[in-house]
FILOLO-283058 format. One record per residue (C-alpha): x, y negated, z; residue number from 1. Coordinates in nm, 3 decimals. Example, Ala and Ser with C-alpha at 12.3 -4.5 7.8 and 13.67 -1.06 7.14 Angstrom:
! residues 2
NUTI         u         v         w   resi
NUTI     1.230     0.450     0.780      1
NUTI     1.367     0.106     0.714      2
END
This chain:
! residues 313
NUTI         u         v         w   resi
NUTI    -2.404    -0.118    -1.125      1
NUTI    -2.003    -0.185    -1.082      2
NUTI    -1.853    -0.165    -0.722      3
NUTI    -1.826    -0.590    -0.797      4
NUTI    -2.169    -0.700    -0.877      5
NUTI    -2.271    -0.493    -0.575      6
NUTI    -2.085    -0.658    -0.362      7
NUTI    -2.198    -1.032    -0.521      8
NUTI    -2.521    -0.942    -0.427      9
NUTI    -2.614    -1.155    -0.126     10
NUTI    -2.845    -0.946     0.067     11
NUTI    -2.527    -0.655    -0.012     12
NUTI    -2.324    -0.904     0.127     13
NUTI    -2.544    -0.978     0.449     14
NUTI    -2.637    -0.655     0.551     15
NUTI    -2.237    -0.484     0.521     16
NUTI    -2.094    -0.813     0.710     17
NUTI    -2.352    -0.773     0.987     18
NUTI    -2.253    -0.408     1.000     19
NUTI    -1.909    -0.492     1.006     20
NUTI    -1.940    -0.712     1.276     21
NUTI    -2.157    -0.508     1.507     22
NUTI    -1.915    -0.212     1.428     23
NUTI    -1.662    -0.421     1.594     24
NUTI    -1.890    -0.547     1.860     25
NUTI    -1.953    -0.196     1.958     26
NUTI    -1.570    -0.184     1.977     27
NUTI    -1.589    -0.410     2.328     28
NUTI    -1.757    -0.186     2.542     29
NUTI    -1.615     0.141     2.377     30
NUTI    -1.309     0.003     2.467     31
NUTI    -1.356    -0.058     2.843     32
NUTI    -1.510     0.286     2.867     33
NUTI    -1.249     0.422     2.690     34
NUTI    -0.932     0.281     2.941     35
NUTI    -1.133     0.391     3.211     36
NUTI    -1.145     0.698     3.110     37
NUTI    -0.742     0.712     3.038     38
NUTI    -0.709     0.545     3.354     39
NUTI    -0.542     0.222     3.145     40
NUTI    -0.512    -0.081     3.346     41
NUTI    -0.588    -0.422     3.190     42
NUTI    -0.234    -0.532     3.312     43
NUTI    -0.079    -0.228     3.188     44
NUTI    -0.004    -0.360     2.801     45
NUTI     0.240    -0.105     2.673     46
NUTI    -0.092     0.164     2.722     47
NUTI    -0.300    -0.039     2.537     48
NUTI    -0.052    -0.042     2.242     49
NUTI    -0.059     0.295     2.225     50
NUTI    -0.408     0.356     2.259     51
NUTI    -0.444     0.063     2.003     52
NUTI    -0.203     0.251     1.802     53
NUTI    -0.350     0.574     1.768     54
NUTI    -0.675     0.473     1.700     55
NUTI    -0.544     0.244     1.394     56
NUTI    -0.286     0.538     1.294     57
NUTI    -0.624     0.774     1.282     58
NUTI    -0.869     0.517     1.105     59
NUTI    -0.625     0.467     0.852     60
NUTI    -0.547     0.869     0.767     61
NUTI    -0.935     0.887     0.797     62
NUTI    -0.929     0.644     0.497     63
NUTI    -0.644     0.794     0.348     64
NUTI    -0.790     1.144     0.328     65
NUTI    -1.184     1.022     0.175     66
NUTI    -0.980     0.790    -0.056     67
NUTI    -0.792     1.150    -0.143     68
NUTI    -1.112     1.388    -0.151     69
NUTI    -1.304     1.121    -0.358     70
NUTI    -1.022     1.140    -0.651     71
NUTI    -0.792     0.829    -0.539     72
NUTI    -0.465     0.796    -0.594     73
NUTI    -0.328     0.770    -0.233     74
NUTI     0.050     0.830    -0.300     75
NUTI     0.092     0.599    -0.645     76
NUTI     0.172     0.296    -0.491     77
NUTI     0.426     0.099    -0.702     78
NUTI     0.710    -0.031    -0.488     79
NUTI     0.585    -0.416    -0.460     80
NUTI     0.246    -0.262    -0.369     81
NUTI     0.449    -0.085    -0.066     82
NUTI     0.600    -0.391     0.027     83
NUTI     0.273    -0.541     0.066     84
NUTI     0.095    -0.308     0.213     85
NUTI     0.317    -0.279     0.483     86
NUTI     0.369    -0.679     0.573     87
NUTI    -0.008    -0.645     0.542     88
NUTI    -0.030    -0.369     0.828     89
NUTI     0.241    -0.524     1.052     90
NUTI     0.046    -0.849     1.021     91
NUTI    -0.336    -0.794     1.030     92
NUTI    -0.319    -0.507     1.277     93
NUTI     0.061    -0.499     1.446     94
NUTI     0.120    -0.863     1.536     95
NUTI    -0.239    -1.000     1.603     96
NUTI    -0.293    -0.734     1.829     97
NUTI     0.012    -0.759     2.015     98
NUTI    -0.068    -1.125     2.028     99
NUTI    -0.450    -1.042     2.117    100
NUTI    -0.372    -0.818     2.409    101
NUTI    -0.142    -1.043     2.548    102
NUTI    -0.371    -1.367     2.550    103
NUTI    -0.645    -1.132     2.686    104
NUTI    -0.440    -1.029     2.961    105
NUTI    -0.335    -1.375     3.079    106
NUTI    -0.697    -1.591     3.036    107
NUTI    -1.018    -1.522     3.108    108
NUTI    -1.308    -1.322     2.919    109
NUTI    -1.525    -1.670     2.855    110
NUTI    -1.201    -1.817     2.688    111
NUTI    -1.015    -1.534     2.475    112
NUTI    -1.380    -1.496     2.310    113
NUTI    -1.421    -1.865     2.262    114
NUTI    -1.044    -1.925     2.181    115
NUTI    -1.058    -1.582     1.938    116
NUTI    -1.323    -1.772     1.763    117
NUTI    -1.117    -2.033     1.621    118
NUTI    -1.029    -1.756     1.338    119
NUTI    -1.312    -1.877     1.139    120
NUTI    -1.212    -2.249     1.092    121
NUTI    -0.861    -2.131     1.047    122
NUTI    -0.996    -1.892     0.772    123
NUTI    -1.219    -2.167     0.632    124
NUTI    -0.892    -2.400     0.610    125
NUTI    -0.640    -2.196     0.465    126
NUTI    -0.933    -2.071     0.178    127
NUTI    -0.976    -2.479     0.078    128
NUTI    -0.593    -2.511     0.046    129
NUTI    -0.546    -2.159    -0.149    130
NUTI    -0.885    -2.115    -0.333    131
NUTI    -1.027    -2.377    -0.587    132
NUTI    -1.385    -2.191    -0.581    133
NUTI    -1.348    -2.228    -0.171    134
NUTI    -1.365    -2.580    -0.067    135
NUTI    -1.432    -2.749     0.270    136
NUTI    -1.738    -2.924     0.266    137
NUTI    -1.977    -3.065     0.528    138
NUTI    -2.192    -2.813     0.502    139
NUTI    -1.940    -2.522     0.565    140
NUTI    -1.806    -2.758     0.856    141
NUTI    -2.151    -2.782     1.021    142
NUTI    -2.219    -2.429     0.968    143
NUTI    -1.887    -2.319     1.160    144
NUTI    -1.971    -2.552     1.430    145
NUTI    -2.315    -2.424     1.472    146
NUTI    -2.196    -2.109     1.481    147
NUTI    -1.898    -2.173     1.736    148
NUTI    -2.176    -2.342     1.983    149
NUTI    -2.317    -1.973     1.965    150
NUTI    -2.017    -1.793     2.088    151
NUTI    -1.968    -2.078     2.362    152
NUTI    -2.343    -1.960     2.437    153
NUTI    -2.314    -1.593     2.428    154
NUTI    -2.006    -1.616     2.662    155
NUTI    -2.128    -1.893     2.908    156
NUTI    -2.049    -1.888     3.298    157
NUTI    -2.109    -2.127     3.528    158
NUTI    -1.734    -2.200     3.648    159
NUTI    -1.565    -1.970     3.391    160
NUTI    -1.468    -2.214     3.163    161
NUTI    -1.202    -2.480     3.247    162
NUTI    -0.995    -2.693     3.027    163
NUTI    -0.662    -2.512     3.160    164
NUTI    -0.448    -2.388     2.848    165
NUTI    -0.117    -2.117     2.843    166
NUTI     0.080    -2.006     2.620    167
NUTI     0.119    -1.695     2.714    168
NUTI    -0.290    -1.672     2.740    169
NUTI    -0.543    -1.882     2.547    170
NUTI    -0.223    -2.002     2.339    171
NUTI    -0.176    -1.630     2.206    172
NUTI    -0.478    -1.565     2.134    173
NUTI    -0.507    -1.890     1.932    174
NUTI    -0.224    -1.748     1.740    175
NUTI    -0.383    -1.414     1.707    176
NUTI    -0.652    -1.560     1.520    177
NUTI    -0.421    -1.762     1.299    178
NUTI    -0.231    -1.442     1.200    179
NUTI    -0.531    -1.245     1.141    180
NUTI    -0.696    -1.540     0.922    181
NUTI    -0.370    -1.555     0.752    182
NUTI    -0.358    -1.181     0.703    183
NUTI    -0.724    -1.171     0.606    184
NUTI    -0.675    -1.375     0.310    185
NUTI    -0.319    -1.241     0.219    186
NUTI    -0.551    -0.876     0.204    187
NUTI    -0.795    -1.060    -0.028    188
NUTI    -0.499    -1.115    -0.284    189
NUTI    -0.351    -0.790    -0.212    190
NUTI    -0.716    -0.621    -0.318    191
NUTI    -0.710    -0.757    -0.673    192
NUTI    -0.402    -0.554    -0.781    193
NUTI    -0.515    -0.229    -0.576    194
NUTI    -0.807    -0.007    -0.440    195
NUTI    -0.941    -0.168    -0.158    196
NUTI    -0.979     0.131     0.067    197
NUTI    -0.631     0.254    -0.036    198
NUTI    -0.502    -0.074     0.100    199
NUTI    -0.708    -0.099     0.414    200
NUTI    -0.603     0.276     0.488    201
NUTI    -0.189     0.227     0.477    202
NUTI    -0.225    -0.102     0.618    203
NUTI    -0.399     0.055     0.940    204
NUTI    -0.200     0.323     0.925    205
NUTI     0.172     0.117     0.913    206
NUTI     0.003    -0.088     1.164    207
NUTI    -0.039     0.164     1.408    208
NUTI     0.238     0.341     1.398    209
NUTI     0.425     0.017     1.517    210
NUTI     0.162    -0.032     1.768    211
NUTI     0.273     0.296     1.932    212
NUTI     0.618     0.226     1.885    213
NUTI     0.567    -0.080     2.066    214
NUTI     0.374     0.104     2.333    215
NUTI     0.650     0.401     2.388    216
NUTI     0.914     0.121     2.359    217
NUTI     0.744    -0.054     2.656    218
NUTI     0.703     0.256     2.871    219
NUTI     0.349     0.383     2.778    220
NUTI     0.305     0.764     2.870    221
NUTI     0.004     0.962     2.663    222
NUTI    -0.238     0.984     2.932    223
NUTI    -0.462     1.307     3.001    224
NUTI    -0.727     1.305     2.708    225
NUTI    -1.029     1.439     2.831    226
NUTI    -1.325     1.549     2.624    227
NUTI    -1.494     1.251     2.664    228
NUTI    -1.134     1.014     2.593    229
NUTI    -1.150     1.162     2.253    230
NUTI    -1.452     1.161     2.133    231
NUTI    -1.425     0.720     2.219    232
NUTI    -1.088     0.748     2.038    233
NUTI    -1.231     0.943     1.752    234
NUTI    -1.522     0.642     1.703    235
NUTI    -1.330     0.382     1.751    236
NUTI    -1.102     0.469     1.450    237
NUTI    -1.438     0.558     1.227    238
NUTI    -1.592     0.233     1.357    239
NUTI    -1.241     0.085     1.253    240
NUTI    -1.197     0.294     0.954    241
NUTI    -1.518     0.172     0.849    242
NUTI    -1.582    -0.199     0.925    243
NUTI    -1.208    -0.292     0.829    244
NUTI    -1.263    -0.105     0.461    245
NUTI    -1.611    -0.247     0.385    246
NUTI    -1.509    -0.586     0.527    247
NUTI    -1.123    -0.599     0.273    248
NUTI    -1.457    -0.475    -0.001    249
NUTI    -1.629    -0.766     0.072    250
NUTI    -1.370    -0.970     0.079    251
NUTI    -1.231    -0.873    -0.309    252
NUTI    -1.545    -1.015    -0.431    253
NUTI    -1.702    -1.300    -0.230    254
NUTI    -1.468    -1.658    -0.088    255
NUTI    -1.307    -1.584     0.233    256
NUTI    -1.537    -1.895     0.414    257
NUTI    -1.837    -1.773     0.310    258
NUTI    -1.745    -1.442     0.469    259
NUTI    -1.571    -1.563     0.780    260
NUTI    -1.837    -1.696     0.938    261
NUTI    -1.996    -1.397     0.977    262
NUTI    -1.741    -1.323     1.255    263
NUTI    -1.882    -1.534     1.503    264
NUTI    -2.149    -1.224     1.547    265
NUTI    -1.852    -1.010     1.658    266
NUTI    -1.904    -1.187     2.049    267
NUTI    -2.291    -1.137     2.069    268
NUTI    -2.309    -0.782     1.953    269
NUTI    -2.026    -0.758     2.212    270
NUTI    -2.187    -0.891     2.476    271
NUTI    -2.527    -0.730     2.416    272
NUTI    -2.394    -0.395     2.326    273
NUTI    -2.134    -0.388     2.676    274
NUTI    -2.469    -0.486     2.855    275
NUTI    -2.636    -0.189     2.712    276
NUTI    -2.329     0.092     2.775    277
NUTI    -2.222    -0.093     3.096    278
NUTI    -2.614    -0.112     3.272    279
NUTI    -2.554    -0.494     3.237    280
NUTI    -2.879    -0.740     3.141    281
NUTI    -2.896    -0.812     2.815    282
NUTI    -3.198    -0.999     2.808    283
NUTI    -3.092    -1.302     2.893    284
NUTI    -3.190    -1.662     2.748    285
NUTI    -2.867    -1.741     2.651    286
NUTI    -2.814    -1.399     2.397    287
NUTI    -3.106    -1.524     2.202    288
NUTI    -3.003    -1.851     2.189    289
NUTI    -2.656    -1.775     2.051    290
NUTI    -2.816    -1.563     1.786    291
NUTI    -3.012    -1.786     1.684    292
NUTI    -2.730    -2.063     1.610    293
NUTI    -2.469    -1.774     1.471    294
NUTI    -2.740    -1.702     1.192    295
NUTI    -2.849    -2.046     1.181    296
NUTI    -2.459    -2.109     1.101    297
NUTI    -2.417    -1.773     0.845    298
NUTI    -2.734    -1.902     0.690    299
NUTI    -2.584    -2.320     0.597    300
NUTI    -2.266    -2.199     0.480    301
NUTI    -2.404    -1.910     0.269    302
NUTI    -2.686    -2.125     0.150    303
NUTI    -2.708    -2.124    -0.226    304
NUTI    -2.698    -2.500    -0.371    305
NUTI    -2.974    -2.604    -0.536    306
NUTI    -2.913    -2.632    -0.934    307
NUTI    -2.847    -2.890    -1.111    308
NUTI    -3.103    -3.072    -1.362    309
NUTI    -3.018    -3.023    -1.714    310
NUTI    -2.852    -3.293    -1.865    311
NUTI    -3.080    -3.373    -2.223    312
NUTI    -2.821    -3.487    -2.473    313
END
């Protein structure tokens, strides 16, 4: 069986998407933990660039070095491919992130979830304008809504939520998402020329290393790494080393709208997983409820169409 009809396969499909996306979830409280332990504050966004940076810069050389081990050609990259690779790291990781941390640090939680959401219709968008075998339909536009009501479930807080919108907050991270939709499907067309995991590898790597630069540039000092500070960094670039390779896999092979929705997990395994590390409650009424309308969303806009009669001539 070839790497491509593997990854056609729909319950392939399911099960590495739902990995991805609770590999990221797991990201949320890994992430608190981990600032806490570096004594990071959330106002303190020059740290978080560099503690962004070095766990992209270590993901990718992770990559990098199985891609190298498993006979790849790491270093053969023609000199358009380097071009690309390298837009695609200062895009999907660089600039969303800078735009992501910033937005985070100027709104609330309830909103940069709900507003980081939006990624999915912008990925569903762009794919009907780029991709004839990617349409908009109504079924891929109820699906995303159903979906999005899940998130807005998941994150729900009785006076959290206003209709107050800043640039500098819920505006950036509205702009994160577009970048990293953008970048998502720029990835997909970068994959057909190239090894996936190559890509995904450089692209985290270039990304990181202008993450840090952006984090020395801003003042950021390495704080002490304890034991416990580097085992969290050490996960969170396999959980990123992972999820981002299988996910620019799954991407090569399948539309980008079918994929995207699978994104809106990313919140609930968040929130249930942060509940879990953090001693929080997790079983709540309104956990179960969003995952019940995520799926219910993954499941209409993956839905296979029912075939056509045969036409008798």
């Amino acid at each position: 069986m070839t790497l491509a009809s593997l990854f056609r396969d729909r319950k392939i499909v399911f099960l590495s998407a739902v990995l991805c996306c609770f590999l990221w979830g797991s990201a949320f409280p890994a992430i608190k933990v981990g600032f806490a332990a570096l004594s990071i504050k959330r106002t303190d966004i020059a740290a978080q660039f560099l503690f962004a940076g070095w766990r992209f810069v270590l993901a990718g050389a992770l990559l990098l070095l199985v891609s190298k081990l498993s006979g790849g050609a790491i270093f053969g990259l023609k000199r358009e491919q380097v071009g690309q690779v390298t837009l695609l790291g200062f895009c999907q990781t660089t600039l969303q992130y800078v735009f992501f941390y910033v937005g985070v640090a100027n709104s609330t939680g309830v909103k940069a979830s709900i507003m980081n959401a939006t990624g999915v219709f912008f990925s569903v968008i762009l794919a009907h304008f780029i991709y004839r075998n990617d349409r908009l339909t109504a079924r891929k536009v109820i699906g995303c809504l159903i979906g999005f009501a899940g998130v807005m479930a998941v994150t729900f807080k009785p006076g959290a939520f206003d209709l107050e919108f800043g640039l500098l907050g819920e505006g950036f991270i509205v702009i994160a998402a577009f970048v990293l939709a953008g970048a998502a499907i720029y990835g997909k067309a970068v994959s057909q020329g190239m090894d996936p995991v190559v890509m995904t590898g450089w692209q985290l790597s270039i990304g990181g290393v202008f993450l840090v630069i952006a984090g020395v540039i801003g003042g950021a000092h390495p704080g002490h790494m304890t034991t416990a500070a580097a085992f969290l960094l050490l996960y969170m670039a396999m959980l990123s080393a992972v999820a981002f390779a299988l996910w620019g896999i799954i991407l090569k092979y399948n539309p980008v709208g079918s994929v995207a929705v699978f994104t809106f997990l990313i919140p609930v395994f968040g929130v249930i997983l942060s509940g879990i590390v953090l001693g929080e409650a997790v079983l709540e009424w309104k956990n179960a409820i969003a995952l019940i309308l995520v799926c219910s969303g993954i499941w209409l806009v993956n839905r296979a169409r029912p075939a056509k009669p045969a036409v008798s001539s």
